[in-house]
C-alpha positions as CSV (number, residue, x, y, z in Angstrom):
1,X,43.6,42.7,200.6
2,X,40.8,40.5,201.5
3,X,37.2,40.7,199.8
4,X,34.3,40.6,201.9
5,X,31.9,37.7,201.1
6,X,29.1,39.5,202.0
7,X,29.3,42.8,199.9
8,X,32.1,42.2,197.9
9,X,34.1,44.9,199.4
10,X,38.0,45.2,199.8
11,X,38.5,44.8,204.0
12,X,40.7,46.8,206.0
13,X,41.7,45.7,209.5
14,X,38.3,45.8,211.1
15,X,37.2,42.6,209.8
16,X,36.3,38.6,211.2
17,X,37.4,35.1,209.6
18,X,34.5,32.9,210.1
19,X,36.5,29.7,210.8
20,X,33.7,27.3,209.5
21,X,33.4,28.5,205.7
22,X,36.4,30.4,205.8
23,X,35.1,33.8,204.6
24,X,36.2,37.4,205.8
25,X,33.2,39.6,206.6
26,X,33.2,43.6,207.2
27,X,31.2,44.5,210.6
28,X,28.5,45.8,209.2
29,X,28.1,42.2,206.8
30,X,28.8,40.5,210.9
31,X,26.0,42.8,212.2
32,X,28.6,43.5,215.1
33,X,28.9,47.1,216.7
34,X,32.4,48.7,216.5
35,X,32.4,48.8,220.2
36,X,31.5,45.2,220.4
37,X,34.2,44.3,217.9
38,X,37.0,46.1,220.2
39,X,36.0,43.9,223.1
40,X,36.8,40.9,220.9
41,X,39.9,39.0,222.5
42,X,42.0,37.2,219.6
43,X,40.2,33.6,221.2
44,X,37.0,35.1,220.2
45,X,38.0,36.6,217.4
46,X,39.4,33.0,216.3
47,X,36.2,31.1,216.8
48,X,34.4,33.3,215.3
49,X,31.5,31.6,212.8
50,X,29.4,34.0,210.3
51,X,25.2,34.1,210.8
52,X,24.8,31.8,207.8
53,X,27.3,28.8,209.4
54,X,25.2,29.0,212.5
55,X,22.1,28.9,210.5
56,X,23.5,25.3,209.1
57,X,24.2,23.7,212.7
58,X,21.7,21.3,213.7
59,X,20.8,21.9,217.5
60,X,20.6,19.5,219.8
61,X,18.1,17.8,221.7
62,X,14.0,16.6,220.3
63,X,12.0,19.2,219.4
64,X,8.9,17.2,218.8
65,X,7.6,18.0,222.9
66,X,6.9,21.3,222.3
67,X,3.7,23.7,223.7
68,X,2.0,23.2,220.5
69,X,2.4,19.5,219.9
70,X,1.8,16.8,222.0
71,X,3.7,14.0,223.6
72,X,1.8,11.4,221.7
73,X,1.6,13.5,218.6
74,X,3.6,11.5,216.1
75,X,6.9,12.1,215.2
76,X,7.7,13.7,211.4
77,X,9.9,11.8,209.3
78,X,13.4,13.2,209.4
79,X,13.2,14.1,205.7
80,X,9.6,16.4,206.1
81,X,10.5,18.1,209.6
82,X,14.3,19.6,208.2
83,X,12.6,20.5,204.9
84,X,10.2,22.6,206.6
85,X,12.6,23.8,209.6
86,X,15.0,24.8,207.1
87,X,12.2,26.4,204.6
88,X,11.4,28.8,207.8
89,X,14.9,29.0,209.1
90,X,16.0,30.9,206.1
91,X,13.0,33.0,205.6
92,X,13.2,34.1,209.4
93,X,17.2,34.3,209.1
94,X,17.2,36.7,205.7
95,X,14.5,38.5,207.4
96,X,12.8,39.6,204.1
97,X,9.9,37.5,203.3
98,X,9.7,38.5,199.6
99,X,13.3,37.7,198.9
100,X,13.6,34.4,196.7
101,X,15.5,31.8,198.7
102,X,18.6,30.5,197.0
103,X,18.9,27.1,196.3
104,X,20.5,24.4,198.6
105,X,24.0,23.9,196.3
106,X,24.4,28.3,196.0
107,X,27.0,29.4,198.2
108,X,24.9,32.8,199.4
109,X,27.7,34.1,201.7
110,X,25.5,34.8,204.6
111,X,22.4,35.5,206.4
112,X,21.3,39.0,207.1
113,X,22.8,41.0,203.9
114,X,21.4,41.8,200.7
115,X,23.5,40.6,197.7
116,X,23.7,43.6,194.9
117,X,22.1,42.0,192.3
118,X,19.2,41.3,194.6
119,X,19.1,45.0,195.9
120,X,19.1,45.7,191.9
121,X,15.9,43.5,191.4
122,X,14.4,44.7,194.4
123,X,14.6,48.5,192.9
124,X,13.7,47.4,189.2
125,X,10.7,46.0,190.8
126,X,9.9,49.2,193.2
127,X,10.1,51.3,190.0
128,X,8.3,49.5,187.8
129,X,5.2,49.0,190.6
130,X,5.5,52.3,192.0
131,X,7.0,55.0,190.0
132,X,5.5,53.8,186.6
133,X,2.1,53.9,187.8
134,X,2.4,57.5,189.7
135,X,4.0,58.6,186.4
136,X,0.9,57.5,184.2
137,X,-1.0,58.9,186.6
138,X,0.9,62.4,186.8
139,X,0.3,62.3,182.8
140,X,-3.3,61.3,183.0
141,X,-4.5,64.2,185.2
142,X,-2.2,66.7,184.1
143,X,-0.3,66.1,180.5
144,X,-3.7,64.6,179.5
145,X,-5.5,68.1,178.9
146,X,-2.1,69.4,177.3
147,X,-2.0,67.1,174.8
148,X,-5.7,66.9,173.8
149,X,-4.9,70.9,173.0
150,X,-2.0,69.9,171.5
151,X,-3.8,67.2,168.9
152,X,-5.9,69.5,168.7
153,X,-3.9,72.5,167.2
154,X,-1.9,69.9,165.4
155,X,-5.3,68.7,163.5
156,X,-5.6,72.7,162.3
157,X,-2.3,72.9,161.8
158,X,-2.8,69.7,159.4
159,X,-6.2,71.2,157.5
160,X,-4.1,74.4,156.9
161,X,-1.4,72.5,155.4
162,X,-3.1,70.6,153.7
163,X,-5.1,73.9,152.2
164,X,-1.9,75.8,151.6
165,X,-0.7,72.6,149.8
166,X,-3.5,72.7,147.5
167,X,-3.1,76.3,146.5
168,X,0.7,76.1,146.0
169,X,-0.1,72.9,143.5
170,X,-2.9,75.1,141.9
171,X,-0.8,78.5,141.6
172,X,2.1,76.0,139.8
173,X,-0.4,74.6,137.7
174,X,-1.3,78.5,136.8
175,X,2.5,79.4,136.4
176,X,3.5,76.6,134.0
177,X,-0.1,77.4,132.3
178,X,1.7,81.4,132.3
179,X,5.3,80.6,131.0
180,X,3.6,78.5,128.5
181,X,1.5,81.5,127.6
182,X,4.4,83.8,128.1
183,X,6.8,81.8,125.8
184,X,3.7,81.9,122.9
185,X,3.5,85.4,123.2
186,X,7.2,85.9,123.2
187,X,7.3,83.6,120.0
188,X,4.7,86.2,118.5
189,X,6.2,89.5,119.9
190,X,9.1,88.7,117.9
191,X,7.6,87.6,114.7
192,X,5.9,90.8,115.0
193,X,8.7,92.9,116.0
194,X,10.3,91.6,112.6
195,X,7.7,92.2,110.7
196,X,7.6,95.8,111.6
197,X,11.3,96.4,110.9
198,X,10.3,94.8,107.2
199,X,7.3,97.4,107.2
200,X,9.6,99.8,108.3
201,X,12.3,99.4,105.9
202,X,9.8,99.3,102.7
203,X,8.1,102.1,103.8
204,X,11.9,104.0,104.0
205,X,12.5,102.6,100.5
206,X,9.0,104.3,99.4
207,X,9.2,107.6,101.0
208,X,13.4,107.4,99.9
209,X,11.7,107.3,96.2
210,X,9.5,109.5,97.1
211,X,12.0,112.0,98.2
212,X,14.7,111.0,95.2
213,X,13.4,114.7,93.1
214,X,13.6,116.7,96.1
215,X,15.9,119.2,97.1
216,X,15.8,121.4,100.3
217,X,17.3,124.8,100.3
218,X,18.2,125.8,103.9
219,X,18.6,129.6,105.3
220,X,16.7,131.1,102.3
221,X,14.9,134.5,103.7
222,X,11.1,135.1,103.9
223,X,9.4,137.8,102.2
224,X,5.7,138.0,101.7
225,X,6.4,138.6,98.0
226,X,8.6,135.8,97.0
227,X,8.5,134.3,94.0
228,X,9.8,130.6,95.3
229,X,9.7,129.4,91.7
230,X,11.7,132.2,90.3
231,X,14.2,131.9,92.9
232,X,15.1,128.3,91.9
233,X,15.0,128.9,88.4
234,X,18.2,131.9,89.1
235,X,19.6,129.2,91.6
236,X,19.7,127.2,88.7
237,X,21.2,130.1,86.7
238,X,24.0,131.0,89.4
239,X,25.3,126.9,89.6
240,X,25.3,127.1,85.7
241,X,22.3,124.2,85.6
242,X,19.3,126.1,84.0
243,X,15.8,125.2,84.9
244,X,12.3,125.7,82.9
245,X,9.2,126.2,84.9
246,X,8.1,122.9,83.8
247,X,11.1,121.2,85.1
248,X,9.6,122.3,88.9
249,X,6.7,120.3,90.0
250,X,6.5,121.7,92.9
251,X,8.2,124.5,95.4
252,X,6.7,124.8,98.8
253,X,8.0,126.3,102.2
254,X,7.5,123.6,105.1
255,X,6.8,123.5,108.9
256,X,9.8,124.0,111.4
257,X,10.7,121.1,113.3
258,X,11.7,123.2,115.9
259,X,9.1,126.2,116.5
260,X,11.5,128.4,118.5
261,X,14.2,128.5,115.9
262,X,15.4,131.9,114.3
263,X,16.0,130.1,111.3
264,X,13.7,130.8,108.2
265,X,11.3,128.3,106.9
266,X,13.0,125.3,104.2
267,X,12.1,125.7,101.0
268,X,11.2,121.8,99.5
269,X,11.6,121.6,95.5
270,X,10.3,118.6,93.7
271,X,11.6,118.5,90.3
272,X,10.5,116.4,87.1
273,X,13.2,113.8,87.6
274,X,16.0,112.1,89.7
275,X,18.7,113.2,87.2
276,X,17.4,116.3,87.6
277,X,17.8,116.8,90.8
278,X,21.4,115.2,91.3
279,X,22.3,117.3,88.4
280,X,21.7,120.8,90.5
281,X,23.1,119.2,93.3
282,X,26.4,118.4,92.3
283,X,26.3,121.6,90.1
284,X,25.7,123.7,93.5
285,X,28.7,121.5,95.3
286,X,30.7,122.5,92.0
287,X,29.9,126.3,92.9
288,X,31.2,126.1,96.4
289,X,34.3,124.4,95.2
290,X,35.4,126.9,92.8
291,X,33.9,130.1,95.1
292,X,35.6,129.3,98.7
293,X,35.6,133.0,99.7
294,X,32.1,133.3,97.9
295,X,29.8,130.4,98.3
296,X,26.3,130.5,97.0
297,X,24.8,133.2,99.5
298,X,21.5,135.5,99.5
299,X,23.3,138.2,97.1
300,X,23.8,135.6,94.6
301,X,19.7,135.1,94.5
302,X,19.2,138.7,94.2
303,X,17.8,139.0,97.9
304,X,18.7,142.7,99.3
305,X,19.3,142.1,102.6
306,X,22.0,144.2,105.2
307,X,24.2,141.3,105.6
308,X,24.8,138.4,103.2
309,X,23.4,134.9,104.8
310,X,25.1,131.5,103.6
311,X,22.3,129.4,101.8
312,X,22.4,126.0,101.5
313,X,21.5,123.5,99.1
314,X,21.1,119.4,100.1
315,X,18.5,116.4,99.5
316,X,15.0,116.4,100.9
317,X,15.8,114.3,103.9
318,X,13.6,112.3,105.9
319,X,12.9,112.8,109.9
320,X,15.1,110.1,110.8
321,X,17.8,111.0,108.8
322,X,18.3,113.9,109.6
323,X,18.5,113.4,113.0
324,X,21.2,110.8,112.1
325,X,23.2,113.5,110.0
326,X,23.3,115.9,113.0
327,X,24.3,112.9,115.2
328,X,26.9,111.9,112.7
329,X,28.0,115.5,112.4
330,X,28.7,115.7,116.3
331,X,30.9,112.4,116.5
332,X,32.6,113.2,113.6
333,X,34.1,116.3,115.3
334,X,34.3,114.1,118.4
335,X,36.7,111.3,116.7
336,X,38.2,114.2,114.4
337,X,36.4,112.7,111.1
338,X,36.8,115.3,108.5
339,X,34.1,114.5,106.2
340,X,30.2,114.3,106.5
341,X,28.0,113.8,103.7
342,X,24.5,112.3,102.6
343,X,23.9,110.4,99.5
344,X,20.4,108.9,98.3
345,X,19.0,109.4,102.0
346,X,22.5,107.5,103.4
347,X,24.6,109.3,106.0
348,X,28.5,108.4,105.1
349,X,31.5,109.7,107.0
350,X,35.8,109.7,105.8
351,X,38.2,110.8,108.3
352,X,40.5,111.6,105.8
353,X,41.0,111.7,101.9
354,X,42.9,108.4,102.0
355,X,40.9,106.6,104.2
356,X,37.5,104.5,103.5
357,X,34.2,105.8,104.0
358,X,31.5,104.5,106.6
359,X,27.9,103.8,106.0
360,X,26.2,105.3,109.2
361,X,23.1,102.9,109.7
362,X,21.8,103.6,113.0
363,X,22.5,105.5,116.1
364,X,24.0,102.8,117.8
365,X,26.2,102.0,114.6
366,X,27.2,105.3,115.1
367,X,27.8,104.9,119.0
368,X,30.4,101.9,118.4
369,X,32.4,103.7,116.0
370,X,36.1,104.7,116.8
């Protein structure tokens, strides 16, 4: 298919062959009317010449005896009067004024039309004179106030950066001040926290000594008229271990630890020395041994009471002890451990005869047993 030289279109059959440069043109690149172009017989269509081909023919005849000049006006050299008659010619012909004029060796096609990449300046331009300066004025009268708010809030929103900025660096420079502080005290807390258990562990060795010449006799009845000191000494005489008076230092009932027990007050006995006092114990564990139907009891103590009550004989314990001896007692029975004893203040456990025995430190030593 043919390409129009005017708008660089592909032509269909409505088109014209301009016989003098050769070129097909569309009608609307001719400037011809449809009509007009169906009264075309094939001779006119055959000598048909574009606008610009016409533009290029000389006419004939002088044109220096016009209205406007003279007869005896002289004549313009050849080479001034067609520069400016074809300056004007192609300004009048293009019939845009502002359009540049193409130079004398382009090939432009044709008078009349608009090439594209003129129609493309020709809008730049428009946009650039028009459009920019109704869009700077749109955004000087109304974005103008909007954006002065706008810097405005953005200048707070700056200063109350800027002040929470200085309080975040000045709360980390008081939290790295605090773990410092923190990992001092820390530091101390435990110094001081093993110091304690040191404290702790000399003053059980000192009350341990203190207690190593006491026994405590459990379940013994009250009587406003006891002789406690005459009841030890035929304690003594029952187990077979005899005691003088000045063998007892002391012999004292002592508080309840718990006020709404039944059972009778304890009966603490400090006697003159440690040998002592193992001595009666083991002689009192001796007495049990051999009397299984007939342990040590209130008829053995010459107490007349309806019903015969167990007594019991063990070391003068300390608090914590014998809170871990009842604890001991209760898991023992728990993990079927047979036997429960104390020994110098030390809580020991055997589940059988065979087996070895266990040193109970501590509740949760006592916890992690199995």
């Amino acid at each position: 298919m043919p390409i129009c030289s005017g708008c660089s279109v592909e032509l269909d059959d409505k088109r014209l062959f301009c016989k003098q440069c050769k070129g097909f043109y569309d009608l609307s690149c001719a400037n011809i009317l449809e009509k007009d172009f169906k009264k075309f017989t094939s001779e006119e269509k055959s000598c048909w010449i574009c606008a610009f081909c016409k533009s290029k023919n000389r006419k004939g005849g002088d044109n220096t005896n016009t209205p406007v000049r003279s007869n005896s006006a002289p004549k313009l050299v050849e080479e001034d009067r067609s520069a400016h008659v074809t300056l004007r010619s192609r300004d009048r012909q293009r019939g845009l004024s502002g359009l540049p004029v193409p130079p004398p060796d382009q090939d432009v096609g044709h008078t009349g039309c608009v090439r594209m990449e003129e129609l493309k300046d020709l809008i730049a331009k428009e946009i650039k004179e028009n459009l920019y300066s109704s869009m700077f004025s749109i955004i000087s009268t109304k974005l103008e106030p909007q954006l002065k708010t706008i810097r405005e809030e953005l200048a707070d929103y700056s200063q109350a950066m800027k002040f929470f900025n200085d309080k975040f660096e000045e709360i980390v420079t008081k939290q790295s001040e605090y773990v410092d502080k923190v990992k001092t005290l820390e530091a101390e807390n435990q110094f001081l926290r093993d110091h304690v258990e040191k404290i702790n562990q000399r003053l059980k060795q000192i009350e341990d000594n203190a207690r190593s010449t006491n026994i405590e006799i459990q379940c013994l009845p009250e009587n406003r008229s006891e002789n406690l000191i005459t009841t030890v000494q035929q304690l003594g005489n029952v187990v077979k271990c005899p005691l003088n008076a000045t063998d007892i230092t002391y012999c004292s009932r002592v508080a309840k630890m718990n006020t709404e027990s039944n059972r009778p007050r304890n009966v603490v006995v400090k006697l003159s020395s440690p040998l002592q006092r193992d001595t009666l114990l083991a002689a009192c564990i001796k007495f049990n041994k051999n009397n299984l139907n007939d342990k040590l009891n209130t008829s053995h103590l010459g107490i007349a009471i309806e019903k015969k009550t167990p007594i019991y004989i063990c070391e003068h314990l300390s608090p914590e002890t014998k809170s871990l001896h009842a604890a001991a007692r209760l898991r023992a029975r728990e993990l079927n451990y047979k036997f429960v004893w104390v020994r110098k203040n030390k809580v020991f456990m055997r589940k059988t005869e065979a087996s070895d025995f266990v040193h109970i430190r501590n509740i949760d030593f006592l916890s992690k047993l199995t």
